[in-house]
N, C-alpha and C positions, 0 to 999 in steps of 0.2 A: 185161495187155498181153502179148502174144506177140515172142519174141526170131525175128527175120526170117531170121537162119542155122539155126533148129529149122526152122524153116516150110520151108524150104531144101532141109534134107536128109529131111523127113519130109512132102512136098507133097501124100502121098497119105491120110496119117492125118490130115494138116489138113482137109482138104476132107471126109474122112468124118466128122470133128467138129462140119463149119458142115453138111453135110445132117442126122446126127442134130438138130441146132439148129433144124431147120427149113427151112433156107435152100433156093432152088430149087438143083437142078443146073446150069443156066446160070449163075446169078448167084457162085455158087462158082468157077466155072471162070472167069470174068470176076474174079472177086473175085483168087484166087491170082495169076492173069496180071498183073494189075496191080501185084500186089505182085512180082514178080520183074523188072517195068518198070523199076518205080522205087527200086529195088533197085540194078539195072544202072546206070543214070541215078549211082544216089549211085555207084558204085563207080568211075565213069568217069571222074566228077569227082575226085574222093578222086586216082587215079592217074594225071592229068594234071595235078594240084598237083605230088604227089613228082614226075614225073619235070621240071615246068620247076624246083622246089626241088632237085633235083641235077644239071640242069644249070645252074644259078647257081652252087652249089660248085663247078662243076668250071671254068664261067667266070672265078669269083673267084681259081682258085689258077693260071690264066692268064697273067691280070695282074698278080698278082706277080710271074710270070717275065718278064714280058712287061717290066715298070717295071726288071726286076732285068736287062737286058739293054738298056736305055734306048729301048726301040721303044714310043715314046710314043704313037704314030698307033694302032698298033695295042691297046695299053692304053686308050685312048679309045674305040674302037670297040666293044672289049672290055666296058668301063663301059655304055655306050650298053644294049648289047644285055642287059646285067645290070637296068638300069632300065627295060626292056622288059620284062623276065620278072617284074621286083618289080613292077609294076603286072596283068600278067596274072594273078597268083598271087595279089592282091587282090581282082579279080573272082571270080576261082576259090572263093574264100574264101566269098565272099555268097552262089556258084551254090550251095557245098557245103551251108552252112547251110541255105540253099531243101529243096533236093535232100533233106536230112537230116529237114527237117521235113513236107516233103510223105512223107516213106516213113513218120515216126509217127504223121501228122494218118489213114493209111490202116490203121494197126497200131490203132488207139485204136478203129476202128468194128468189131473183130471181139470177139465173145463169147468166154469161156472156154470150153474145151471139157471135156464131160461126161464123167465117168470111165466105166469098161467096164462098173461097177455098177448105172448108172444108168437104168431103162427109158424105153425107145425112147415116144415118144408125142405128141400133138402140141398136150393140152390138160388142164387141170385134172382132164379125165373119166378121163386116163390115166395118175395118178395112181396109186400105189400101197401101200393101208393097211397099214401095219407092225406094229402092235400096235392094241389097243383098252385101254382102264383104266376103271375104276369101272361108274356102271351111272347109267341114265339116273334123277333125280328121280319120284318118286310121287307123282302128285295126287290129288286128290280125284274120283269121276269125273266129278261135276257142274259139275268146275272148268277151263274153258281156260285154260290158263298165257296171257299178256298178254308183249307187247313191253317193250323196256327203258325204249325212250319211255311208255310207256304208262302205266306206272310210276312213273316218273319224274314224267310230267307232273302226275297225278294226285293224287301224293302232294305237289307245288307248288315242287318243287324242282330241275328240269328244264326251263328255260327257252330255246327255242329262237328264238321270235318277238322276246325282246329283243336275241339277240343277233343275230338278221340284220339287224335294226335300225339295229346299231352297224357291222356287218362284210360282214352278208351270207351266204350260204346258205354251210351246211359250218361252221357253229360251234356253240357250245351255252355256254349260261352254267348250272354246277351251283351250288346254292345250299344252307346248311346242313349236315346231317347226310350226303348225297352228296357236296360238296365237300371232308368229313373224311374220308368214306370212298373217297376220288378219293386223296386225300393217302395214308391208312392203308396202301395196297396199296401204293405207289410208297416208302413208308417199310421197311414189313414185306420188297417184294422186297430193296431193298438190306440190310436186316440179315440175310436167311437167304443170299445170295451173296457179302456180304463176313465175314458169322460162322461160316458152313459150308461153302461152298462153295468160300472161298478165292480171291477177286477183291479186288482190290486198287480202293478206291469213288476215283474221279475225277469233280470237277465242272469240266467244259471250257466252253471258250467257244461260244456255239452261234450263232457269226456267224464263216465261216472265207472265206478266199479260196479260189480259183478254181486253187493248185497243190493242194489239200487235197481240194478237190473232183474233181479230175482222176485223183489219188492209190486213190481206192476207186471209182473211174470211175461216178461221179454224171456229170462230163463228159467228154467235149462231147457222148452218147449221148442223155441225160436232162435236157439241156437245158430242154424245155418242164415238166419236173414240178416244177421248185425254185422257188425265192420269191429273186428278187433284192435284194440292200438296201445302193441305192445304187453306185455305180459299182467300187467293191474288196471286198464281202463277197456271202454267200448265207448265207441262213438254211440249216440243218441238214435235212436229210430226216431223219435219223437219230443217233442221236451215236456212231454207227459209224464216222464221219466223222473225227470229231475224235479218237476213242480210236484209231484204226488209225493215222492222223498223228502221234501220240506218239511214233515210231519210224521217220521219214521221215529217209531221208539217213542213216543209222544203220549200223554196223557193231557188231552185239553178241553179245558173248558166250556161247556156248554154254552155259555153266553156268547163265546167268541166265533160260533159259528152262526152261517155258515161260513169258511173261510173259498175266497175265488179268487184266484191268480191266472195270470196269462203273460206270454210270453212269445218272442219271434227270434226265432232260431234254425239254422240250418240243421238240417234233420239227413240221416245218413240209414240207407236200406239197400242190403245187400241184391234185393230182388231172386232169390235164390229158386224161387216157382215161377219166374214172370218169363222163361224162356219163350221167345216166339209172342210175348204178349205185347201192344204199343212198341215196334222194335222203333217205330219212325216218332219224332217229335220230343215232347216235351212232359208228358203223359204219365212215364214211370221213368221217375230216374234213379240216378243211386244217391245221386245232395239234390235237395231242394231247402225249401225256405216254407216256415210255416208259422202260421199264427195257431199258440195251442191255448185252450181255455180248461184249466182244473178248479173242481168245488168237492170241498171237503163239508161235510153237514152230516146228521144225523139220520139213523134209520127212518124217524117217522117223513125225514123233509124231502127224501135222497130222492122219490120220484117225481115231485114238483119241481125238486131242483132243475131234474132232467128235464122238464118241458122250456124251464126259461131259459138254460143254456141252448137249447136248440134255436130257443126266438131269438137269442143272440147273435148266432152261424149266421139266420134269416136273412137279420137287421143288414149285413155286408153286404148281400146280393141287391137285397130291396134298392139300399142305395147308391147299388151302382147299375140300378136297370137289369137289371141280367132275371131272362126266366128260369126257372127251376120247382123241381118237383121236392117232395119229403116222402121218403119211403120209408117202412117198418120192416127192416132185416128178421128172416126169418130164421129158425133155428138150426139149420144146416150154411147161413150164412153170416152167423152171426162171429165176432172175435173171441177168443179165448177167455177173454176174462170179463165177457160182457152179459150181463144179465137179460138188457135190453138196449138195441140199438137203433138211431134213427139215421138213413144218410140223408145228406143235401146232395140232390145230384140239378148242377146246371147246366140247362141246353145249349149243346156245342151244334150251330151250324155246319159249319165245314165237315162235319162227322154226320150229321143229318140224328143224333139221338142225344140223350141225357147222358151223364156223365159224372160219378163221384165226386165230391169238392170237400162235403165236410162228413164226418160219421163224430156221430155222439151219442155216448153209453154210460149208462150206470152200470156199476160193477157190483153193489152192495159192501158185506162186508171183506168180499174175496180178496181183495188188496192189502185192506186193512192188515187182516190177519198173516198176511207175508210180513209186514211191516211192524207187525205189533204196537199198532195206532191206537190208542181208544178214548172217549169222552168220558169222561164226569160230571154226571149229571148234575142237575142244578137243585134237583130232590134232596140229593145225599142218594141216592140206588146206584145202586155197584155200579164200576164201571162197563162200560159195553164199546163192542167195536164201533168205529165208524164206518160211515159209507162212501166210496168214493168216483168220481163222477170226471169223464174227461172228453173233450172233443174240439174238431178242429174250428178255427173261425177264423180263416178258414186257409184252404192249403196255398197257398200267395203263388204257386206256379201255377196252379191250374185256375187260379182267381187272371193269371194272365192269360191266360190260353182261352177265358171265355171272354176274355176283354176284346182281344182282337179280332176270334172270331162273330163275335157279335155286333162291333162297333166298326167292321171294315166297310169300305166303300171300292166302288167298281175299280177304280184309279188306282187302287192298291192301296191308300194311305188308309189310315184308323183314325176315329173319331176317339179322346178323349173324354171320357163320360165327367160330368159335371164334379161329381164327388170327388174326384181326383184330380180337378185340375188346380185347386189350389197346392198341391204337392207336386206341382209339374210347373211351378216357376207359371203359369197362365199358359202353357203350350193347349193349342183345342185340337190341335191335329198332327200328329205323328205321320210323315209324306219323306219319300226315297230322296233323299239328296242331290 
C-alpha cells in the first residue's frame, strides 16, 4: 500500500511506476486524479470537523461567561447552537470514516512500484536470465525423456482420474513410494533452511481471515484466485500469508532483526486465469504443498536480504542435482506486491524447457504498511516501516515433478537422488511393482 502524502509530493515518479507496470497512460492520469480527489474530499472533511470542534470550545467557554453574568437567555441560545454543532460533528464523523475509506479502498488497487533495477518489459519473454547452474541431464540417445505424469502414471502411483472423481480437475492423488517422496523433499527442505540456513520452522494456521489476507494484498486485488471457507476464513494461497502476519500491528526491535521463518504447508489457489494453461499433470493445481521462506528486516538490509534468500531456494536444487536457471522478472511480469523479483526456474526434460519452482521478492515497505509493522530503531529515530521479503524454497510439487523427470531411467523406474534418500528409509530406486 502506498502512503497518499508520498503519491503527493512524488506524483510524477508514481505514474512512471504504474506505466513501467504496464498501466495505460490515460488510466494513470485518471488513476492519480482520483487519488488527489479523494484526498481533498478526506481533507475537507477532516477540517470542517476541527474547525465546528473549536468553535464548540470557544462556544462552551461563552457560556460560562455568559451563566457567570446571569444572561441565561443568552446561555441557552448559546447551549442550542453547541448541540447543533455536536450533532453536525457527528455526521462529519461517519462522512470522515467514508471519506477515509474510499481514499484506501483506491490506495489498495495500486501495485508496488518496481525498483530502478528492474527491466522494463511487458512479459515473461522479457524476462531477464541472471545466472545459469549445472548442466542439462544425459540420455540415452534412443531415449525420449517422458512427462512427470507419464511416469507417474505408469509406474501406478500417479492417480489423476481418482482424484477428479472425488474433487475434480487440478488434483492428483500420489500413492506409495511418490507420496514418501512428496513428504522426503518438504521434510529435507525444512531441515537444510532451519539447520543451515537459519529460519526459525513455523507451523501456521492455513485458514486466516480477511485482515491477513489484506495484509500481504491477496485482497481485495486477488479476490477470484483464493478458495473461501465459509463466511470468516480463506484458505492460504501461500503460507506467506500467515508467516508475514506474525508481525501485524508490531512495533519491533531493531536488534531483533532480521527476523526469518519458514514453513510447509498446503497452499490452496483457485487458478481463476490458468484456463487452458498445464490442463495435464502436476504443474498447476488447486492444493499443493510448499516450502515458504519469510524475512522481515529493515530498509537498509531488505535488498541483501533478497540475495541470500534466493541462495537459499539455490541451496535445494544444488543438492539435489537438478539444473536451473535464475531470472530477473521484468516489470510487466513481475507480482503485485513485489518490488523486485527473482524466479528459480528448473529444467524439466520431459517438457524439453525450464520451468518455475521458486520466485522471491522484496516488497519494501508495501506490506508493511497494510500491516502497520514498524521498527524502532536502535538510535532512538522514530519509528519506520519495515521491509518485508518472501519466497518459495521451494514449491515441493514441482521440486517432484523435476525429481522424476530428471532422475528417470529408460525402464521407467527413477533414480533417487542422494540427498533424499536418507528420508526414503534408504530406497535408491523407485521401480513399478
Amino acid at each position: 500500500m502506498h502512503d497518499i502524502r508520498w503519491i503527493r509530493d512524488n506524483a510524477e515518479a508514481m505514474k512512471a511506476g504504474l506505466k513501467r507496470r504496464g498501466w495505460d497512460g490515460l488510466k494513470v492520469e485518471e488513476t492519480v486524479a482520483e487519488l488527489f480527489r479523494l484526498d481533498d474530499e478526506r481533507r475537507e472533511i477532516i477540517a470542517r470537523t476541527q474547525r465546528a470542534q473549536e468553535e464548540r470550545n470557544r462556544l462552551s467557554k461563552e457560556i460560562g461567561q455568559a451563566m457567570g453574568k446571569k444572561d441565561m437567555a443568552l446561555a441557552e441560545q448559546l447551549k442550542a447552537r453547541v448541540a447543533e454543532l455536536k450533532a453536525e460533528s457527528e455526521g462529519a464523523g461517519a462522512a470522515e470514516t467514508a471519506a477515509v475509506k474510499a481514499l484506501d479502498d483506491a490506495l489498495l488497487q495500486l501495485p508496488n512500484l518496481p525498483l530502478a533495477e528492474v527491466p522494463d518489459g511487458a512479459d515473461e519473454h522479457d524476462n531477464v536470465e541472471t545466472r545459469v547452474v549445472g548442466a542439462k541431464p544425459v540420455f540415452a540417445a534412443d531415449f525420449k525423456p517422458k512427462e512427470h505424469f507419464e511416469i507417474g502414471e505408469a509406474l501406478g502411483l500417479m492417480d489423476f482420474e481418482s482424484a477428479a472423481k472425488m474433487s475434480g480437475a487440478r488434483f492428483v492423488i500420489l500413492k506409495g513410494a511418490l507420496a514418501r517422496l512428496e513428504r522426503a523433499l518438504g521434510q529435507f527442505m525444512l531441515d537444510l533452511h532451519t539447520d543451515v540456513n537459519g529460519y526459525r520452522e513455523i507451523n501456521p494456521p492455513v485458514l486466516v481471515r480477511d485482515d491477513a489476507m489484506y495484509g500481504t494484498a491477496q485482497l481485495p486485488k486477488f479476490r477470484d484466485d483464493q478458495f473461501r471457507a465459509g463466511d470468516d476464513f480463506w484458505l492460504i494461497p501461500t503460507a506467506e500469508v500467515p508467516l508475514t502476519n506474525l508481525v501485524r500491528e508490531e512495533i519491533l526491535d531493531e536488534k531483533a532483526l532480521p527476523i526469518r521463518v519458514t514453513a510447509l504447508t498446503p497452499c490452496f489457489r483457485a487458478e481463476a486465469g490458468a484456463a487452458g494453461r498445464d490442463t495435464r499433470g502436476m504443474i498447476r493445481q488447486h492444493q499443493f504443498t510448499k516450502v515458504e521462506l519469510v524475512s522481515i528486516t529493515t530498509p537498509e538490509k531488505s535488498m541483501e536480504e533478497h540475495e541470500r534468500m534466493t541462495a537459499c531456494a539455490e541451496e535445494v536444487l544444488k543438492r539435489l542435482g537438478l539444473h536451473y536457471r535464475v531470472v530477473t522478472l521484468c516489470t510487466g511480469d513481475m507480482g503485485f506486491a513485489s518490488q523486485k523479483t527473482y524466479d528459480i526456474e528448473v529444467w524439466l526434460p520431459g517438457q524439453d524447457r525450464f520451468r518455475e519452482i521458486s520466485s522471491c521478492s522484496v516488497c519494501g515497505e508495501f506490506q508493511a504498511r497494510r500491516m502497520n509493522t514498524r521498527v524502532r530503531s536502535s538510535e532512538g529515530k522514530s519509528n519506520r516501516f519495515v521491509h518485508t521479503l518472501n519466497g518459495s524454497g521451494v514449491a515441493v510439487g514441482r521440486a517432484l515433478i523435476a525429481v522424476l523427470e530428471n532422475y528417470q531411467n529408460a525402464d521407467g523406474s527413477v533414480r533417487i537422488p542422494d540427498a533424499l534418500r536418507p528420508y526414503m528409509g534408504g530406497l535408491e530406486v523407485i521401480a513399478a511393482a
